[in-house]
C-alpha positions as CSV (number, residue, x, y, z in Angstrom):
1,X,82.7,170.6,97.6
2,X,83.8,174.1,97.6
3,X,87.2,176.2,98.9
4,X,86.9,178.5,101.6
5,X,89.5,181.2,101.0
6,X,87.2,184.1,102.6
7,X,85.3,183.7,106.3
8,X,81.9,182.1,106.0
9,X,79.3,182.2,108.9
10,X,78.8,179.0,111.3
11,X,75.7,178.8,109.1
12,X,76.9,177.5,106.2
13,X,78.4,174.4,107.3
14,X,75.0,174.1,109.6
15,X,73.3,173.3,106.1
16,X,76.2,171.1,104.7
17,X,75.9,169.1,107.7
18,X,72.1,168.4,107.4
19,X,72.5,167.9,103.8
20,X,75.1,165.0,104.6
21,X,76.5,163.3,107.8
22,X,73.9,165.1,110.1
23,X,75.7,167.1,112.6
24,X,79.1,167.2,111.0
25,X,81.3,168.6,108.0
26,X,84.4,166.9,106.9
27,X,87.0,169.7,106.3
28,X,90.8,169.7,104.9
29,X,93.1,172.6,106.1
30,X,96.0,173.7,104.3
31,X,98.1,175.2,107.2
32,X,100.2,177.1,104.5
33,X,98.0,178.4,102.5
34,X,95.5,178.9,105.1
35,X,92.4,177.6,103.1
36,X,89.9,174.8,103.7
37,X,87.7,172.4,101.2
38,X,84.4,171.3,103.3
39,X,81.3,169.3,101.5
40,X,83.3,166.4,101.0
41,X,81.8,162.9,101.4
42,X,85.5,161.9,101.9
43,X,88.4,163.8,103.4
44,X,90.6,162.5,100.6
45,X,88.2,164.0,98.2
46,X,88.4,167.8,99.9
47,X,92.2,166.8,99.7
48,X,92.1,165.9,95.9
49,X,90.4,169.3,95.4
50,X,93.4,171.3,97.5
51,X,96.1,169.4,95.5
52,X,95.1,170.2,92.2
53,X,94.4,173.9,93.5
54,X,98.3,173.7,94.1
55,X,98.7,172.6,97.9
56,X,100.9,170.5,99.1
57,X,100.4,167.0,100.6
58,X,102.6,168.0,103.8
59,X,100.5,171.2,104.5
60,X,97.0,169.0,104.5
61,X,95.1,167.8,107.4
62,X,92.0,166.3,107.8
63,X,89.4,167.2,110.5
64,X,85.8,167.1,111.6
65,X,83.7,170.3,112.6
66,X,80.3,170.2,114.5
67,X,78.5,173.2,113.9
68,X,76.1,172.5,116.8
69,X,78.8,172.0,119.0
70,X,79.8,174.3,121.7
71,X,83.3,176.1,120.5
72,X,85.9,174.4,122.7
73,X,84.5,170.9,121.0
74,X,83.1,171.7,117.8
75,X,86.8,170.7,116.0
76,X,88.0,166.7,116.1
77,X,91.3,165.7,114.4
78,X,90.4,162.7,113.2
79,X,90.8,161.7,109.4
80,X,92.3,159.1,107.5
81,X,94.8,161.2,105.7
82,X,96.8,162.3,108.8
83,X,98.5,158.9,109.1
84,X,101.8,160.3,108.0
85,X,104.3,158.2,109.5
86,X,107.2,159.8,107.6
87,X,106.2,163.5,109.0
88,X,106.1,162.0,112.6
89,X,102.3,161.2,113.0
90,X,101.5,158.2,113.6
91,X,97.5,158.5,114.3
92,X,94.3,159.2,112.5
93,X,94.2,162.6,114.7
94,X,97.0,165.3,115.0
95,X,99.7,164.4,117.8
96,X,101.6,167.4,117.4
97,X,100.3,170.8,120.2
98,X,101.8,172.8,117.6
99,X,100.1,171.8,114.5
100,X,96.8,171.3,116.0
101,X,97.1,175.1,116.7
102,X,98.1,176.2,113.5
103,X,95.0,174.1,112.1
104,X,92.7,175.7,114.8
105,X,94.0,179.2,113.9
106,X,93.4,178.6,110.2
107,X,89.6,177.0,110.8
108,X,89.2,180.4,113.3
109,X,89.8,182.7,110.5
110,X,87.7,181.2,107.6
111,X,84.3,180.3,109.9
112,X,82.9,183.2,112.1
């Protein structure tokens, strides 16, 4: 698992895909401090890794990318860790238009 806190090429998580689930990379964003922990077998591994690197549990979302994927569809909300009930989201993906952009504009920034 690593922290992206710089922009990587596309390239990158080609090779962690293949080297795990295939065609995808698991990702955590941290919409505050607009990093991102990919490799993960599990998103609430990448999100273990952000905490103790001093994010905080209302800032992290779980996604999926598909580096083979055309750009409008290579980013799925879906993880685990977004159940949140008590922040207003109720579902494995992201229900709020807001937040899903926030978490788009983070994921734009770190992977070219």
């Amino acid at each position: 698992m690593q922290v992206i806190t710089a922009p990587i090429d596309r390239s990158v998580l080609k090779v962690l895909a293949s080297e795990r689930f295939g065609d995808m990379v698991k990702a955590v964003v941290d919409i505050e401090r607009q990093v991102m922990a990919i490799g993960g077998e599990l998103h609430a591994d990448e999100e273990q890794l952000l905490l103790e690197q001093g994010s905080k549990q209302e800032d992290l979302w779980g996604i999926n990318l598909y580096p083979d994927t055309g750009t409008a569809d290579w980013l799925e909300f879906d993880s685990m860790i977004n159940l949140r009930p008590s922040q207003g989201n109720r579902s494995r993906g992201v229900d709020d238009p807001v937040l899903q952009e926030r978490i788009r504009s983070v994921v734009s920034a770190l992977i070219l």
